[in-house]
C-alpha positions as CSV (number, residue, x, y, z in Angstrom):
1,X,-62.6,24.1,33.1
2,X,-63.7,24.0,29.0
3,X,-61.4,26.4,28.7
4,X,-58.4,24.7,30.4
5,X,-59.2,21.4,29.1
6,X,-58.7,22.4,25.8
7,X,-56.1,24.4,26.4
8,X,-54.8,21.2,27.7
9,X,-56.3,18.9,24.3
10,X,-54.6,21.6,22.0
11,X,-51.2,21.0,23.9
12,X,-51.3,16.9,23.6
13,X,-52.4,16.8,20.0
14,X,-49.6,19.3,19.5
15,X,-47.3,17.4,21.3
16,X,-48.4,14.0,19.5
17,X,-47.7,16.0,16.3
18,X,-44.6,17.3,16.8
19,X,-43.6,13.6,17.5
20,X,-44.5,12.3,14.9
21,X,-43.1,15.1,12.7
22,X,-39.8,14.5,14.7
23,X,-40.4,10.7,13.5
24,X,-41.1,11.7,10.1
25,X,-38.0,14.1,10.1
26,X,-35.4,11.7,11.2
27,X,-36.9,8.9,8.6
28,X,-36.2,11.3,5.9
29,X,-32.8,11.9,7.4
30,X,-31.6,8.6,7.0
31,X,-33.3,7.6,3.8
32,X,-31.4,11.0,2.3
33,X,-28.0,9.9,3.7
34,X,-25.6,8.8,0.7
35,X,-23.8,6.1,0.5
36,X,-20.9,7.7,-0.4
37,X,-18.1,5.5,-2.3
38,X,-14.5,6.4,-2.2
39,X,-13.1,5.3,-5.9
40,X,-9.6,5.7,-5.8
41,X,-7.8,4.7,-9.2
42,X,-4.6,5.7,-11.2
43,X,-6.2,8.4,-13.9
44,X,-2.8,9.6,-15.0
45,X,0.5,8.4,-15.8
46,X,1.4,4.5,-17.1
47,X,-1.4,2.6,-15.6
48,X,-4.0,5.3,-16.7
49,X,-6.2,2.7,-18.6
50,X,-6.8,0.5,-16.0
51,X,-7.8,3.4,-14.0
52,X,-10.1,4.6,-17.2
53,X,-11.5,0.8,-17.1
54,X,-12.8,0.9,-13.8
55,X,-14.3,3.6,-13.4
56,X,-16.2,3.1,-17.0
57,X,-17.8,0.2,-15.3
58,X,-18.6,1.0,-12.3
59,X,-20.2,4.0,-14.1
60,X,-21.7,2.0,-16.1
61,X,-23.1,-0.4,-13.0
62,X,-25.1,2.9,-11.2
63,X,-26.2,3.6,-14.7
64,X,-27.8,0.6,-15.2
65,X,-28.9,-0.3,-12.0
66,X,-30.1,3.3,-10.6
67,X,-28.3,5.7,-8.6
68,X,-30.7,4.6,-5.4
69,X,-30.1,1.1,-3.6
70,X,-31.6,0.0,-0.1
71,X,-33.5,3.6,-0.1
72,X,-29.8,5.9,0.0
73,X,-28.1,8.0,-3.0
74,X,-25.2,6.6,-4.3
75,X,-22.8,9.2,-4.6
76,X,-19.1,8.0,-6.2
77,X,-16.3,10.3,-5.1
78,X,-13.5,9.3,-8.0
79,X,-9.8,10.3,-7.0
80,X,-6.8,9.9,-8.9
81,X,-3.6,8.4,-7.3
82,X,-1.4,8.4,-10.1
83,X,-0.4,5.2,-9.1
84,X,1.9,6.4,-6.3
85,X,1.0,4.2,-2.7
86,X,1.6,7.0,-0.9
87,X,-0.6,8.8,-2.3
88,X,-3.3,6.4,-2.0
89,X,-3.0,6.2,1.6
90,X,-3.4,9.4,1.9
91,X,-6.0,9.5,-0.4
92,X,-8.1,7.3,1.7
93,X,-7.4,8.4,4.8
94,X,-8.9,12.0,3.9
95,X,-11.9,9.9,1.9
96,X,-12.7,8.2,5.5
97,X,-11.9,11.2,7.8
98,X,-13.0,14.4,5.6
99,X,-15.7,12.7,3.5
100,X,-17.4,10.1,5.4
101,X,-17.4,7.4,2.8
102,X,-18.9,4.3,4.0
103,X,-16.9,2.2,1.2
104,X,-13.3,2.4,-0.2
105,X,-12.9,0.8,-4.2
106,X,-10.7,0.6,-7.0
107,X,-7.1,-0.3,-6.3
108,X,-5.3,-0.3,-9.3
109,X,-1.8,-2.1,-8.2
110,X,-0.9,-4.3,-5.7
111,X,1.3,-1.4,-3.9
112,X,-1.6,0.5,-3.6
113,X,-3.9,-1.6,-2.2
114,X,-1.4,-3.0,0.6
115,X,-0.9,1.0,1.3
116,X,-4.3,1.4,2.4
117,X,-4.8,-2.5,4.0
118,X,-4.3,-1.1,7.8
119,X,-6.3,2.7,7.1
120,X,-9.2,0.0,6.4
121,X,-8.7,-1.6,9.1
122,X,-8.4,1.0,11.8
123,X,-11.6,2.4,10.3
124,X,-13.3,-0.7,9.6
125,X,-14.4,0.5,6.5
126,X,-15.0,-2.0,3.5
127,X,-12.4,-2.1,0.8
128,X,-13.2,-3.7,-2.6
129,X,-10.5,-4.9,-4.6
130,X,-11.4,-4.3,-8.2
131,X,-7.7,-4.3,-10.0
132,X,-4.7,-5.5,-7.7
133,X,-4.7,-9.5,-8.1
134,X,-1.6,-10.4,-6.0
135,X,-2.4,-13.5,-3.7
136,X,-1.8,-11.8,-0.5
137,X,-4.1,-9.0,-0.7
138,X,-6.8,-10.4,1.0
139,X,-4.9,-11.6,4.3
140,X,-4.0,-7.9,4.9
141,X,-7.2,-6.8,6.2
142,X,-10.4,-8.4,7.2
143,X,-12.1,-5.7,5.8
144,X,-11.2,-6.1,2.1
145,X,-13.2,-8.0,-0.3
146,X,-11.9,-8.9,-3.9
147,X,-13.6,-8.5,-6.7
148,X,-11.6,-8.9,-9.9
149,X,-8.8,-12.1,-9.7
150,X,-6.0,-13.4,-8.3
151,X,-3.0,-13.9,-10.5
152,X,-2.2,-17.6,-9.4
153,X,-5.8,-18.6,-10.1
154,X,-5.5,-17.5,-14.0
155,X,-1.9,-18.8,-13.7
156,X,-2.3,-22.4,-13.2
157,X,-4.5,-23.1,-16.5
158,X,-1.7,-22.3,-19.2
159,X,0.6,-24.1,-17.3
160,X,-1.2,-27.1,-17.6
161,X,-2.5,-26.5,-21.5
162,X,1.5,-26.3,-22.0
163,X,1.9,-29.5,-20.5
164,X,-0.8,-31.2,-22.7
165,X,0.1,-29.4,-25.7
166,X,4.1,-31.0,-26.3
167,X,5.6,-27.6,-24.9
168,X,8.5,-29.2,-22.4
169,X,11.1,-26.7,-22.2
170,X,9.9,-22.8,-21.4
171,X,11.5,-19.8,-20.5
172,X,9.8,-17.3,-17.9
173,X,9.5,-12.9,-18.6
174,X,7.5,-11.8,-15.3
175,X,7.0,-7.9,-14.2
176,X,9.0,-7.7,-11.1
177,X,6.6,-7.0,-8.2
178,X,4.0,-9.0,-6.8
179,X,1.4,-10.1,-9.3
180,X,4.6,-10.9,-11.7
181,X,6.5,-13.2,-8.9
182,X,2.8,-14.7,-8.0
183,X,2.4,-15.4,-11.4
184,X,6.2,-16.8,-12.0
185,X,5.5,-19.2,-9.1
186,X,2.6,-20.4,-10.0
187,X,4.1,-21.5,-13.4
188,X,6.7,-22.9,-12.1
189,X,5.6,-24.8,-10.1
190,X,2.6,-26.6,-12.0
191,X,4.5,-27.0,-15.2
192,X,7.9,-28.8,-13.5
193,X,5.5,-30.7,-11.3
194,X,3.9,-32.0,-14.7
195,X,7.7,-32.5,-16.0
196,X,8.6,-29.7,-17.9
197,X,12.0,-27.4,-17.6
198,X,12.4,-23.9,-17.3
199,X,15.4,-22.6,-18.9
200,X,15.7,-18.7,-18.2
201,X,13.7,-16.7,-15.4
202,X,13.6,-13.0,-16.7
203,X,12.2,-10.4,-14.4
204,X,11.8,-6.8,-15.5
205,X,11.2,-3.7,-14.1
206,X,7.4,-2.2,-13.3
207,X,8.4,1.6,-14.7
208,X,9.2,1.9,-18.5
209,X,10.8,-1.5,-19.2
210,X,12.5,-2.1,-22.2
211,X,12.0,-5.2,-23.1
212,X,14.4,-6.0,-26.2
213,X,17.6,-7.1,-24.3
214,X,15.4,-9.8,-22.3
215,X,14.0,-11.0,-24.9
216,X,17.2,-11.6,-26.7
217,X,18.2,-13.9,-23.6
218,X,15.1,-15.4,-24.1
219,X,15.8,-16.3,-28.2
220,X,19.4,-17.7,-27.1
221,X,18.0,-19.6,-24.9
222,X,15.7,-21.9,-27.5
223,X,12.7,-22.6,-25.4
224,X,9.5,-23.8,-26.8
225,X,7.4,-21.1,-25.5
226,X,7.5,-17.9,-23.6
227,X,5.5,-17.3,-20.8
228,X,4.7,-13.3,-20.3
229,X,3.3,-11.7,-17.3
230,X,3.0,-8.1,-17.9
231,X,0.4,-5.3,-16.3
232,X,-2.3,-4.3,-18.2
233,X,-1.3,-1.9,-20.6
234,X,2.3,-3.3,-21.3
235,X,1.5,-6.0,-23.5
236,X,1.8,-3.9,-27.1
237,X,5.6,-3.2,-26.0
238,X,6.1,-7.3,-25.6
239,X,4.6,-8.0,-28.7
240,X,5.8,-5.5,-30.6
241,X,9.2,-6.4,-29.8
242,X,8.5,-10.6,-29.1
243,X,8.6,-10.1,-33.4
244,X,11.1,-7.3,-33.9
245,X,13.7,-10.4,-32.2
246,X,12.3,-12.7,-34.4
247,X,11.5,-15.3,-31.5
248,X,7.9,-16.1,-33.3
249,X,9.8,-16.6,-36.4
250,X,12.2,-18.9,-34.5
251,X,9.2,-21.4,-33.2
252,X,8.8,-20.1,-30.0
253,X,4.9,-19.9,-28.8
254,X,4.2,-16.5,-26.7
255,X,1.7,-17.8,-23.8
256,X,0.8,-16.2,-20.6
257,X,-2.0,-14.5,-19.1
258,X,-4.6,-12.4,-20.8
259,X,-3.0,-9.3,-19.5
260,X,-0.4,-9.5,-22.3
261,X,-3.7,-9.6,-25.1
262,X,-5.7,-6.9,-23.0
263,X,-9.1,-6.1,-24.9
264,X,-8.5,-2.0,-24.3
265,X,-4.9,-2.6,-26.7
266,X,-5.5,-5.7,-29.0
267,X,-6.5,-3.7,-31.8
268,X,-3.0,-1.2,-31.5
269,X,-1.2,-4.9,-31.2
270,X,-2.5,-6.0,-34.2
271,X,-1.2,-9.5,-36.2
272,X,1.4,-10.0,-33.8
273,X,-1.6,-11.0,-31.6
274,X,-2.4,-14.0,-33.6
275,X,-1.3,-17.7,-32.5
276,X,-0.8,-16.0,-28.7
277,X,-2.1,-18.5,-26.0
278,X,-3.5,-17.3,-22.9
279,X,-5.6,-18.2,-20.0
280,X,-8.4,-15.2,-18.4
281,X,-11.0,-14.9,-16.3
282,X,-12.7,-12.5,-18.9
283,X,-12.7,-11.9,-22.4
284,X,-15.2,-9.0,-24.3
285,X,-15.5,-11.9,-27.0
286,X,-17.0,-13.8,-24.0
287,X,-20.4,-15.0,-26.1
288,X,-23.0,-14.9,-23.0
289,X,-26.0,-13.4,-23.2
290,X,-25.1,-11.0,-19.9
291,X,-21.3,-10.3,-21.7
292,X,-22.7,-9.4,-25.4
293,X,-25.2,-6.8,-23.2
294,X,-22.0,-5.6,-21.0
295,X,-19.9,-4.8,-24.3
296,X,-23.1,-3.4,-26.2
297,X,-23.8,-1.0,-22.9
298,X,-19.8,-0.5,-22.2
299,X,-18.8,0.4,-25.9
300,X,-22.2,2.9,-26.5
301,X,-21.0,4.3,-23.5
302,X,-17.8,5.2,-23.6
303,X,-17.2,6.4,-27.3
304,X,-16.6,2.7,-28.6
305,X,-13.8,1.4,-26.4
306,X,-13.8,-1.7,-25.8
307,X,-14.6,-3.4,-21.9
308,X,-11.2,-5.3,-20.2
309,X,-10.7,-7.4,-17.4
310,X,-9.8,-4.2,-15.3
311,X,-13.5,-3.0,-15.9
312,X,-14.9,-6.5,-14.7
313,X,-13.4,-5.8,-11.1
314,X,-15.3,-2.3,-11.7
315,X,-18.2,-4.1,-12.5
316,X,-18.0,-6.0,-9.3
317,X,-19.9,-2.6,-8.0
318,X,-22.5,-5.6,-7.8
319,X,-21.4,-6.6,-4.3
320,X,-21.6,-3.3,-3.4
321,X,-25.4,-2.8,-4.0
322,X,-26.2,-7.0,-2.8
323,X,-24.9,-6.0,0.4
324,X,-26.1,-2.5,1.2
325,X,-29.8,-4.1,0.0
326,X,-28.7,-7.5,2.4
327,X,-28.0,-5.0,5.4
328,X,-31.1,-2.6,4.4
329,X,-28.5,0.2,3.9
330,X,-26.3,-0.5,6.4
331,X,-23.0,1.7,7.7
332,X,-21.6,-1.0,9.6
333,X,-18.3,-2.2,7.7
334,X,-18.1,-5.7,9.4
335,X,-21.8,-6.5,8.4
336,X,-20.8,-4.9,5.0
337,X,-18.1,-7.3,4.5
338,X,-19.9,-10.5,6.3
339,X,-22.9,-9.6,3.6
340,X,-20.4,-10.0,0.6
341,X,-19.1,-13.6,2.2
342,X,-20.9,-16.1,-0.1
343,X,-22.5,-14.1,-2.4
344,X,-22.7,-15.3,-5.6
345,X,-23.8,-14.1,-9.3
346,X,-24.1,-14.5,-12.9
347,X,-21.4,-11.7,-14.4
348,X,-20.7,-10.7,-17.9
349,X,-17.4,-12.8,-17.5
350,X,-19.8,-15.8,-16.0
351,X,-20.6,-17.4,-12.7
352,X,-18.8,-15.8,-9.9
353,X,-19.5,-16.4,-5.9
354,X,-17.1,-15.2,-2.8
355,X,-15.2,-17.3,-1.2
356,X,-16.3,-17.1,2.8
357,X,-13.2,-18.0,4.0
358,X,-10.5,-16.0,2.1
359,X,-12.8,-13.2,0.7
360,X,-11.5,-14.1,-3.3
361,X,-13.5,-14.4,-6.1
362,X,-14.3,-18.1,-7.2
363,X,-14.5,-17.9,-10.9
364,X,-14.3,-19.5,-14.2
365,X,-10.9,-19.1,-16.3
């Protein structure tokens, strides 16, 4: 009877142990499990630097911040689309399906980020918007979240300095795909709503646009001002040839958004620069506390360049991090998403929150 009963102790203590190893073991499991992040970005060809940007931040963010969050590694899988929708799809479709990422980022073009809307949304996988800034974006999938800007909400503000500042008749030069016509509407319609009078409406083309012959149309035509909308990367090209036409020279202001003074070029633009009006959601000479640390961290980093408004969207790795530590490490997409409704923050570009209902950044410009 001693014998069997302690036969039979050794067998429930062992059995008690191997429980609570198996316990133990499956703990460990899940606190090891990545949190893998699927960064896809143009790296190469004409929209490399706003790839370069993005991924400099959100660098940047994990280095500052610590490569653990809510107990899980994050590991950042960077791919490069070359800015080719297509490609992204496909890109993000073999992120979901081959590497089990739990989040898809970047997006540096509207085309690219209206490729991947429905892959998203059949995995219900979150998608943060950190470049693309057309309006419509958003209302593509319930699973994307924006974190850099929309181009109407930067739009608006110059239209209405024009207004108070005696400029009454303008002429329009817009890139001609989404962000460009969201940004020509926009214009439009707050400054002839206010009373002023557009007298040419110039759209170019997104691939190596040459820029002279429009703005010849736009020196004939005698506005006050030029309004420019032009990707990031783009806006050397419009100044350098706004002066070759001698339409400064002529009394024409150059005013747009802060794409066409990006911080990454200003320095190859140079004095054509100067006396340039524009309204942004960021600027590196931003004097905040939290922005003069960004720059300082960004530019030590990265062998002096200097952080744009493509690297705040990278930065916006923050929502990332709130809502895996909101969910306690979550893989579920729709509580993902539902944790980045309503957050809000203090950024290097200044108070930012989420809109609940349209899943846009509410920001300062």
């Amino acid at each position: 009877m001693r014998s069997s009963l302690f036969v039979s102790r050794r067998a429930v203590v062992a059995s008690v142990l191997a429980a609570t190893v198996g316990l133990s073991t499956s703990g460990i499991a899940w606190a090891a499990d990545p949190l893998k992040i699927g960064l896809i970005l143009p790296l190469t060809g004409p929209f490399a630097s706003t790839g370069r940007q993005i991924e400099a931040a959100c660098r940047l963010y994990i280095a500052r911040n610590g490569d653990i969050v809510a107990g899980r590694k994050v590991e950042l899988i960077v791919k490069d689309d070359t800015g080719a929708p297509e490609t992204t799809k496909r890109i993000a479709q073999d992120l979901i399906v081959q590497q089990k990422v739990n989040i898809l980022a970047g997006f540096g073009l509207t085309p690219l980020a209206l490729a991947t809307a429905s892959v998203a949304t059949e995995a219900k996988v979150p998608m943060v918007v950190m470049a693309a800034a057309t309006s419509v974006i958003t209302t593509r999938s319930p699973f994307i979240v924006r974190a850099g800007f929309t181009l109407p909400q930067v739009t608006a503000p110059i239209a209405e300095w024009a207004l108070k500042n005696n400029v009454k008749r303008v002429a329009t030069l817009v890139t001609d795909f989404g962000p460009g016509l969201d940004a020509e509407k926009t214009f439009v319609k707050r400054f002839t709503e206010g009373g002023g009078t557009i007298v040419e409406s110039i759209r170019t083309p997104l691939q190596n646009p040459d820029f002279a012959p429009f703005l010849q149309r736009v020196k004939d035509a005698k506005p006050d001002a030029l309004f420019v909308f032009v990707p990031s990367g783009q806006g050397t090209a419009v100044m350098k040839q706004f002066g070759d036409r001698g339409l400064a020279a002529a009394g024409i202001k150059l005013i747009g958004t802060g794409d066409v003074v990006d911080d990454d070029i200003l320095d190859a633009i140079g004095a054509p620069a100067l006396g340039v009006v524009t309204s942004f959601h960021y600027s590196a000479a931003h004097p905040s506390p939290e922005n003069k640390a960004y720059v300082d961290a960004f530019m030590k980093a990265n062998n002096g360049m200097r952080p744009n408004f493509m690297s705040i969207g990278g930065y916006g790795m923050h929502l990332i991090y709130e809502a895996e530590k909101k969910t306690g490490g979550s893989n579920d997409g729709e509580k993902l998403v539902e944790a980045m409704r309503s957050m809000s923050w203090t950024s290097p570009r200044g108070p930012v929150s989420i809109d609940p209902a349209t899943r846009e950044p509410v920001q300062t410009v």
